[in-house]
C-alpha positions as CSV (number, residue, x, y, z in Angstrom):
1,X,-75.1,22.7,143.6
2,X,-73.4,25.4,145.9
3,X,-72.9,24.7,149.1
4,X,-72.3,21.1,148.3
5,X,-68.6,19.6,149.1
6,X,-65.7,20.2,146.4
7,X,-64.2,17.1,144.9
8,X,-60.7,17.8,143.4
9,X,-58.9,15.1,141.6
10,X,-55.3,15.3,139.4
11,X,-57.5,16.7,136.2
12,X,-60.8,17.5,136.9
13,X,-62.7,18.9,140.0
14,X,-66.6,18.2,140.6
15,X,-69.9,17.9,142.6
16,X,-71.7,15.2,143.4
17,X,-75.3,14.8,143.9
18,X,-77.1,13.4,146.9
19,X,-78.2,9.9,145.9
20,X,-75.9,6.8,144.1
21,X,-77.6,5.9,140.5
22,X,-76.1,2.5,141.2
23,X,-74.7,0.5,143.5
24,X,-71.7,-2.6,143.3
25,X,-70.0,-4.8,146.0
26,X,-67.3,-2.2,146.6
27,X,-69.1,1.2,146.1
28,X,-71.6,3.5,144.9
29,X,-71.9,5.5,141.2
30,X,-73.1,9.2,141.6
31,X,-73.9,11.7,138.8
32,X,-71.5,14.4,139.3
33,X,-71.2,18.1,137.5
34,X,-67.4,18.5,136.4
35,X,-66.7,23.0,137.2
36,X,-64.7,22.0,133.6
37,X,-65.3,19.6,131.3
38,X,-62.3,20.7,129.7
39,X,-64.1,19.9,126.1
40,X,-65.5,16.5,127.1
41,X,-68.9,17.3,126.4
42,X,-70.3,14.1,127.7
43,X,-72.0,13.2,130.9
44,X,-70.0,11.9,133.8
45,X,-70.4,10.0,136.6
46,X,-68.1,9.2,139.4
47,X,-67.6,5.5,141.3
48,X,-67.1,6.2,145.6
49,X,-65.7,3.2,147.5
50,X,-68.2,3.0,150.5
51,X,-67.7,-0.3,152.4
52,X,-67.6,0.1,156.3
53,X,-68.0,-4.1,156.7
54,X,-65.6,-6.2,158.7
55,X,-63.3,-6.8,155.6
56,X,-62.6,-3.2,155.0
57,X,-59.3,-3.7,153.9
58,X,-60.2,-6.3,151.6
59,X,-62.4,-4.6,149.5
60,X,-60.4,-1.5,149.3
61,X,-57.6,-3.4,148.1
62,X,-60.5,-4.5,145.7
63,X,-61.3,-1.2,144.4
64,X,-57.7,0.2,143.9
65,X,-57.3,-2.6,142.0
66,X,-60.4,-1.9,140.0
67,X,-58.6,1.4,139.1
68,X,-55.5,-0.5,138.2
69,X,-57.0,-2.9,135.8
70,X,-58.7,-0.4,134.0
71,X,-56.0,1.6,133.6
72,X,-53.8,-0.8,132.3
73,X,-57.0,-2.3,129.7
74,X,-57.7,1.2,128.4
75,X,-56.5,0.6,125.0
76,X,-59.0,-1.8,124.9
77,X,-61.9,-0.5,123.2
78,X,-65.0,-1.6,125.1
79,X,-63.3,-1.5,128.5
80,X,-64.6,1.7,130.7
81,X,-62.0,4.5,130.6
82,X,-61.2,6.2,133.9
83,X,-60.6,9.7,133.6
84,X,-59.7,11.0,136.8
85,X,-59.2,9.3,140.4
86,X,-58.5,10.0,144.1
87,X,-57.6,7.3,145.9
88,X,-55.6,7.5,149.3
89,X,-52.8,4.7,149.8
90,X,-54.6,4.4,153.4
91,X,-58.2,3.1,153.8
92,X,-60.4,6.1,153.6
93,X,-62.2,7.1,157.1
94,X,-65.2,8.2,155.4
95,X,-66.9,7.4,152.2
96,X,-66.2,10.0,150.2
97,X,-62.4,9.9,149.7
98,X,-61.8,7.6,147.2
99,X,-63.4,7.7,143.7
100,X,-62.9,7.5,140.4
101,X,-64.1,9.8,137.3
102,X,-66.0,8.5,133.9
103,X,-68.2,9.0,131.2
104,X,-72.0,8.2,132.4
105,X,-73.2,5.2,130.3
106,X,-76.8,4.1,129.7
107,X,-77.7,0.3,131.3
108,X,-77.6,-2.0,128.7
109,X,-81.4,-3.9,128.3
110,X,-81.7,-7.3,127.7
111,X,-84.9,-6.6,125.8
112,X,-84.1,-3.8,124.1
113,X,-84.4,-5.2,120.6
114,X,-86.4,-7.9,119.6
115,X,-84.4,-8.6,117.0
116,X,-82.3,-11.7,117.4
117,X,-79.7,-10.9,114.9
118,X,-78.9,-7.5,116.7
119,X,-78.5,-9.3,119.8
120,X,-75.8,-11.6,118.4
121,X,-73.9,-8.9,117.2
122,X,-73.9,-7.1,120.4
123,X,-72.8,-10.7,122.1
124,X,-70.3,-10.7,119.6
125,X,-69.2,-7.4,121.0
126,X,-68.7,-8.9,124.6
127,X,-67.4,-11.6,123.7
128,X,-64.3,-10.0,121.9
129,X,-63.7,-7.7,124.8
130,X,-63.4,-10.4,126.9
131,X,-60.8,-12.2,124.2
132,X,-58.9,-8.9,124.5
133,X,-58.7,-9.3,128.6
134,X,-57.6,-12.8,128.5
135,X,-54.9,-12.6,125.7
136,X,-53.5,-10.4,128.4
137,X,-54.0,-13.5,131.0
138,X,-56.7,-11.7,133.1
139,X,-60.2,-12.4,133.8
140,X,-63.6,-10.0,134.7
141,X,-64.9,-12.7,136.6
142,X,-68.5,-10.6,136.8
143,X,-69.7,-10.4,133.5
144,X,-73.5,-10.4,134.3
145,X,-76.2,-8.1,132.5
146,X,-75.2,-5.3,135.2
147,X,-72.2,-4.5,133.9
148,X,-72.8,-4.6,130.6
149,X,-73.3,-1.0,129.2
150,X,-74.1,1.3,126.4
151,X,-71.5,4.2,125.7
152,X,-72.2,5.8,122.2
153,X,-72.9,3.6,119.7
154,X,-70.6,0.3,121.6
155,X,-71.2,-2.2,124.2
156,X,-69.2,-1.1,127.1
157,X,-67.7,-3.7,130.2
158,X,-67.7,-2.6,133.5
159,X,-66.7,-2.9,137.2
160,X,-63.5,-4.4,137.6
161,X,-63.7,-5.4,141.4
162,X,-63.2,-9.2,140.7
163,X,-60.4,-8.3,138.4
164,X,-57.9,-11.1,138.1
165,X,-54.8,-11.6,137.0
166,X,-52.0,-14.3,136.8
167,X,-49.3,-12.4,138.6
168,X,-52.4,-10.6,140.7
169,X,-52.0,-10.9,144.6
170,X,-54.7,-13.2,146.0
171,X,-57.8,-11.2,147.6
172,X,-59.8,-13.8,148.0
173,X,-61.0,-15.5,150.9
174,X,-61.1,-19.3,151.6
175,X,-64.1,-20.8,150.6
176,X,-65.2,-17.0,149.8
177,X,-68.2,-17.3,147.1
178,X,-67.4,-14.8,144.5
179,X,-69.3,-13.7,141.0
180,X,-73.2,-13.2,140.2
181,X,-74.9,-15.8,142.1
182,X,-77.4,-16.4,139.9
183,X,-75.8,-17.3,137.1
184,X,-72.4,-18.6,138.5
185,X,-69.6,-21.3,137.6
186,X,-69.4,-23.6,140.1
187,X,-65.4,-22.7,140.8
188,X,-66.8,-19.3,142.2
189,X,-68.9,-21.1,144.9
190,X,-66.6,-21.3,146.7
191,X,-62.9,-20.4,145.7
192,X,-60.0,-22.8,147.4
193,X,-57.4,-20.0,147.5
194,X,-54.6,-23.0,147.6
195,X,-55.7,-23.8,144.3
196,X,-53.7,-22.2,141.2
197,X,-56.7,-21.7,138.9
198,X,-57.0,-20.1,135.3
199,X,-60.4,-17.8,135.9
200,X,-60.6,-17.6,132.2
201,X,-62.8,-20.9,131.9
202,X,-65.2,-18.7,134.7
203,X,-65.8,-15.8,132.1
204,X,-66.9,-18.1,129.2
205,X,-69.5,-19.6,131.4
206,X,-70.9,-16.4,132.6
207,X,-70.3,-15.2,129.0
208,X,-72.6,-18.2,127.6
209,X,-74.5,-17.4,130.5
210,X,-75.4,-13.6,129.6
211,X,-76.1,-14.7,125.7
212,X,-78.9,-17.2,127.2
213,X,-80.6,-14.3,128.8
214,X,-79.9,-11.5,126.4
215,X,-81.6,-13.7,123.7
216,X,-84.2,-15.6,125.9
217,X,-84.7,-11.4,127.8
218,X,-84.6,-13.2,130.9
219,X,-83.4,-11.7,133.8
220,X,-82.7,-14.2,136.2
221,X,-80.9,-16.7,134.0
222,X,-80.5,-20.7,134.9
223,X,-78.4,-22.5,137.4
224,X,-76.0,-25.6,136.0
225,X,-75.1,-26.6,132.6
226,X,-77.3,-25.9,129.5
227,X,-80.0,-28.8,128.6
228,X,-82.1,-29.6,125.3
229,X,-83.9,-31.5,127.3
230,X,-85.2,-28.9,129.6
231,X,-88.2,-27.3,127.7
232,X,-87.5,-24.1,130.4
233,X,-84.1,-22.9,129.4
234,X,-84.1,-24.6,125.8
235,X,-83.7,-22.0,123.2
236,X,-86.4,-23.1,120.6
237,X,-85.8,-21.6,117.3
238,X,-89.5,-21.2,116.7
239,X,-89.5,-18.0,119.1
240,X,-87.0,-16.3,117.0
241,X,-89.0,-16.0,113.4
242,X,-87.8,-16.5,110.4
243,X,-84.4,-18.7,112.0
244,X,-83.2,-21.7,110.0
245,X,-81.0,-23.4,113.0
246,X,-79.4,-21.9,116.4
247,X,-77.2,-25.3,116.5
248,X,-74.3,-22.8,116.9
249,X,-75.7,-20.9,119.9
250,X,-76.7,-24.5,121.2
251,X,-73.5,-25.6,120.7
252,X,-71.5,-22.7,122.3
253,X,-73.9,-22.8,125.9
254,X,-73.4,-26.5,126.2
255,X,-70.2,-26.5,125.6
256,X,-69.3,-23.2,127.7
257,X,-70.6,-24.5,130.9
258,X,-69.8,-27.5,131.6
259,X,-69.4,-28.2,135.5
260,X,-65.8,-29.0,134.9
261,X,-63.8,-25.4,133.8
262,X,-61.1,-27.4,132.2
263,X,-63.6,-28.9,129.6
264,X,-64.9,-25.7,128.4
265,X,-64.3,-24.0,125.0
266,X,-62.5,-21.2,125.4
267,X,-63.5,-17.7,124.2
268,X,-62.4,-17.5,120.7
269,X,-64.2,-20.6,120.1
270,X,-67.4,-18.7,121.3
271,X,-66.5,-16.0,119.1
272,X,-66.6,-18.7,116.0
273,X,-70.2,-19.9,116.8
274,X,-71.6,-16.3,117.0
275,X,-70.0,-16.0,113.8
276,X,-71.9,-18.8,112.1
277,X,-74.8,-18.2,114.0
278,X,-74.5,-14.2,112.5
279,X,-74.2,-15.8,109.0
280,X,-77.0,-18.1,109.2
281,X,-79.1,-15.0,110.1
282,X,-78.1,-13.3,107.3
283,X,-79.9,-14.0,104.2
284,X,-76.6,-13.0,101.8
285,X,-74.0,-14.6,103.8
286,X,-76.0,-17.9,104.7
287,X,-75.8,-18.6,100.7
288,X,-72.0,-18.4,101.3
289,X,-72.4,-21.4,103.5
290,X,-72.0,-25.0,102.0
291,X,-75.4,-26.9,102.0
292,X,-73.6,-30.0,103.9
293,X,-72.4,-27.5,106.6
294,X,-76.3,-26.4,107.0
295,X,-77.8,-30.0,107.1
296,X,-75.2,-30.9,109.4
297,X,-76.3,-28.1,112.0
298,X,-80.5,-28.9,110.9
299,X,-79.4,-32.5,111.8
300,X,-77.6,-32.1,115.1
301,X,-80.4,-29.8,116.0
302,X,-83.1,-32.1,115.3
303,X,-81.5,-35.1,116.7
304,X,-80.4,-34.0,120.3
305,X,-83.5,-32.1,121.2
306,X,-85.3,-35.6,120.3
307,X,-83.1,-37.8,121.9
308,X,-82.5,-35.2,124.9
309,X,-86.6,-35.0,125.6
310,X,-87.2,-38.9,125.2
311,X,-86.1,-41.7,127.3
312,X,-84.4,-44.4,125.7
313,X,-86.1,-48.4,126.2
314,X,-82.4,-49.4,126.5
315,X,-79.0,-47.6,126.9
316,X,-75.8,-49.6,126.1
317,X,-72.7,-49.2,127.7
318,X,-69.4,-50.5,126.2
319,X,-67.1,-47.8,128.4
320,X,-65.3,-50.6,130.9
321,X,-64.8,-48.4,133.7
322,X,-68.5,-47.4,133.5
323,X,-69.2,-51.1,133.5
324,X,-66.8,-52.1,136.3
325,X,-68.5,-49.6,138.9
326,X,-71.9,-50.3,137.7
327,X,-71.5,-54.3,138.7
328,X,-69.5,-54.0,141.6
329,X,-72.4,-51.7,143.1
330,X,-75.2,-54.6,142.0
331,X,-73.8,-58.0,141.9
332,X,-73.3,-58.5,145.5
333,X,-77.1,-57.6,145.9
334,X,-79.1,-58.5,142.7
335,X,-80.5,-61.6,141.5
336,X,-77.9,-62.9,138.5
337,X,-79.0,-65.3,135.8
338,X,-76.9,-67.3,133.4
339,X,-78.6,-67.9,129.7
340,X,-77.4,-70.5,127.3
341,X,-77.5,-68.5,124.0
342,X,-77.5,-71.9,122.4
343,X,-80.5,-73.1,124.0
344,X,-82.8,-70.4,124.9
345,X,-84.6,-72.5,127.6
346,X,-81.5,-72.8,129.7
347,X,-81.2,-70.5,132.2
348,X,-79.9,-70.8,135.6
349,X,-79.4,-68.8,138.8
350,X,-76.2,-68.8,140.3
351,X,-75.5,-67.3,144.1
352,X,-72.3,-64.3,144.3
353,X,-71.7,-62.1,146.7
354,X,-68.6,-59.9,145.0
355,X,-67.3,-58.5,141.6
356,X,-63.5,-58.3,141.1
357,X,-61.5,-57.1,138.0
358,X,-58.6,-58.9,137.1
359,X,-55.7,-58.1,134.5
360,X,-56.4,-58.1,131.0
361,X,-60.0,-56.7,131.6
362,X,-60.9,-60.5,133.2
363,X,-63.9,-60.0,135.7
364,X,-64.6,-62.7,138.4
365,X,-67.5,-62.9,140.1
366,X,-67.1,-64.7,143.5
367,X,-69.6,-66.5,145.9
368,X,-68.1,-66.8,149.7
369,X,-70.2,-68.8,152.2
370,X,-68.8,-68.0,156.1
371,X,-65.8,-66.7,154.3
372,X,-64.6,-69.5,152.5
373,X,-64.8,-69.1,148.6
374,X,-67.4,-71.7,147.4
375,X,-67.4,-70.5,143.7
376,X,-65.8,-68.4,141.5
377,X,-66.5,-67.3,137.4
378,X,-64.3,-65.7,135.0
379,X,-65.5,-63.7,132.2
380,X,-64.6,-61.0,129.9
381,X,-67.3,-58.2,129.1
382,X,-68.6,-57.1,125.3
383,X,-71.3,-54.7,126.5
384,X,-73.5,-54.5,129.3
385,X,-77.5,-53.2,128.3
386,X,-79.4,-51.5,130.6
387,X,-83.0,-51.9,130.3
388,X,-85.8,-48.8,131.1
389,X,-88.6,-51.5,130.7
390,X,-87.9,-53.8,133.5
391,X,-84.6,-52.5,135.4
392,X,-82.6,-55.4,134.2
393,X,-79.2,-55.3,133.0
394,X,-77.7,-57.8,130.4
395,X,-74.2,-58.3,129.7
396,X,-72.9,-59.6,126.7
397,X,-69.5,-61.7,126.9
398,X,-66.6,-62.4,124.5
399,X,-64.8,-65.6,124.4
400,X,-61.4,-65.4,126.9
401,X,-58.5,-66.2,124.4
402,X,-56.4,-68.0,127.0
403,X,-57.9,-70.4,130.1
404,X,-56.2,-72.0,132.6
405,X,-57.3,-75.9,132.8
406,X,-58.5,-75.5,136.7
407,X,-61.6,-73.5,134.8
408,X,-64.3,-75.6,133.2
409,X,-66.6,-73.8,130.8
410,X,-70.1,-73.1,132.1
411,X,-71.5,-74.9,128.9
412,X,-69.8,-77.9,130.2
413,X,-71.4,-77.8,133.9
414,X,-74.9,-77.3,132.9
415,X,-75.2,-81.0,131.6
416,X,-74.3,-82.3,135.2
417,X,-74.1,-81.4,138.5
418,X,-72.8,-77.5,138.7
419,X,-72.1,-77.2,142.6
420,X,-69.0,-80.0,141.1
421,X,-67.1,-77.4,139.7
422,X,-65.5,-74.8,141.6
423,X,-64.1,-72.6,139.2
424,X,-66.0,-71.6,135.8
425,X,-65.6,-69.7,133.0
426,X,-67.7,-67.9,130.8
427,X,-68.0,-67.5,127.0
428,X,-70.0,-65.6,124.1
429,X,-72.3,-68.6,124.1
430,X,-73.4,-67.0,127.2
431,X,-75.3,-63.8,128.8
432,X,-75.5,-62.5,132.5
433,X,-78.5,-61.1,133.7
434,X,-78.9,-58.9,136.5
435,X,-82.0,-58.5,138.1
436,X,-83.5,-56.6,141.1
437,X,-84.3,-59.1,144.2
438,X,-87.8,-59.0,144.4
């Protein structure tokens, strides 16, 4: 390599060669030959910011920060330790000034082993590196198979350009999308820089993202949360062998990316499913497990892949606010039946043009004609049933404990003329149905 350009840092001093071995958002890695290893006797490789885009700045701010964070996670094991650096307080003019010096590691494959229980332990791995960054309230927020490597014998995380930190300055643009793409949270589509967010929540997705495709070897991964019900990303336990249940890996993707960050379990409860999941691989430890605690997961298993692939004949709603914004959307433009429960050939149409909830959970359903209230019913709701068959939706009522004597119970108007009584009230002698105008 003579003739080639010097590189001196604080400790060591090397060449480069021509062409990067890999590239990342802020630079390029390049095998290098150290004059003296100074008893390293490993390979090394050395990181070169080379940006020349618009938001220069910005990224170098990026990459010094890189250097920072790993610095100050080296006690870490797993995190990749920087041995040397040069890197000018200016922004370098060319793209060869700033660098930083480590061991050369090997890429880690997704499909390197077939072997599903060696893949858990190396997730297991990951995942307690990343508990180690965010007990120290910072966040990778790029964990993606790219920068997962192999140094030794150990999983090894890399590239710190997305490196955040509570007390970190902001470097990120408004609306700036950050993170793999592929794979990422939807907080990283687009960042709002006004907002004071926890990134934490953003690993364990990408986390739960990196275990799908590290045990499913798939490189490209899924958008959205993870779905039984989707026969494409569902991770069926009859592709694995010999594997009694993967309810804990199940449980740990659903649960890790869920749209909303602040509903997702955190790392150390990922850490707790791989656990199990490692036990109930292991033929020795799995007959430490309690028999209730296995049926339990066999059940749960079972149970939501069924119910996630099928679609219900009827799905019952007893959630009131889930009620409430259901019939205010359909009453003013549905067809709406009243059924005497005591007399199953009694049923009557009756005209409404508005849903209102009152206090006490009351609902009243109003008819106006030319803006002058004609009618109005009172009612409090059981359950409301939502029908697959025929689209119809049936709610069930429960008696109102206290009436005021203006209201006259429907049971009461059905034996004469009903267009008498202006006010009505509903009890559990009677069900509303909702049907689509035809």
């Amino acid at each position: 390599m003579n003739g080639r350009k010097k590189y001196i840092g604080e400790s060591y001093s090397f060449y480069r060669k021509n062409r990067p071995i890999g590239r990342g958002g802020n630079g390029a890695v390049y095998e290098v030959e150290l004059l003296s290893d100074n008893g390293l006797g490993v390979p090394m490789v050395a990181k070169f910011f080379e940006y020349e885009g618009t938001d220069k700045e910005k990224r170098y701010k990026r990459f010094k920060n890189e250097i920072i964070a790993l610095n100050e996670l080296k006690d870490i094991d797993g995190i990749m330790q920087v041995l040397d650096k040069k890197c000018p307080q200016d922004i370098p003019r060319t793209m060869d000034e700033a660098w930083y010096l480590m061991p050369k590691a090997k890429p880690y494959k997704l499909t390197h082993s077939p072997n599903i229980y060696i893949k858990i332990v190396d997730m297991l791995q990951l995942a307690r590196i990343i508990q180690c960054i965010h007990e120290r309230n910072g966040a990778h927020r790029d964990i993606k198979p790219e920068n997962i490597l192999i140094l030794g014998n150990r999983l090894v995380l890399s590239d710190f350009g997305l490196y955040w930190g509570i007390e970190e300055e902001r470097l990120t643009e408004f609306n700036e999308r950050i993170g793999p793409y592929k794979i990422m949270p939807p907080e990283l589509e687009n960042v709002q820089t006004d907002l004071d967010l926890d990134f934490r929540p953003s690993d364990v997705y990408l986390f739960a993202k990196v275990l799908w495709m590290t045990l499913k070897g798939d490189n490209i991964g899924f958008r959205g949360q993870y779905q039984r019900g989707d026969v494409q990303i569902f991770l069926n336990k009859e592709n694995f062998g010999d594997v009694i249940t993967l309810e804990p890996i199940h449980k740990l993707i659903e649960q890790a990316t869920f749209e909303d960050m602040n509903k997702r379990i955190s790392i150390h409860q990922c850490i707790d499913y791989l656990e199990l999941q490692r036990n109930l691989l292991d033929e020795r430890e799995r007959e430490l497990l309690s028999n209730e605690l296995v049926s339990r997961l066999l059940y749960d298993e079972h149970s939501k892949m069924i119910i996630e692939r099928t679609k219900p004949d009827e799905l019952i709603y007893e959630d009131k606010g889930t009620i409430f914004s259901m019939l205010r959307g359909v009453v003013p433009i549905s067809k709406i039946m009243v059924k005497s429960l005591n007399d199953e050939q009694k049923t009557k149409q009756i005209q409404l043009t508005d849903f209102q909830v009152g206090s006490g959970g009351i609902c009243k359903m109003l008819y106006f004609n030319n803006g002058i209230k004609v009618k109005e019913y009172i009612m409090k709701i059981n359950k409301m049933t939502y029908s697959h068959l025929n689209l119809d939706i049936v709610l069930e009522l429960n008696d109102i404990d206290s009436v005021d004597k203006e209201y006259v119970a429907y049971s009461e108007t059905v034996r004469g003329f009903g267009n008498m009584y202006p006010k009505i009230y509903f009890s559990s002698d009677e069900k509303i149905i909702i049907t689509k105008v035809k």
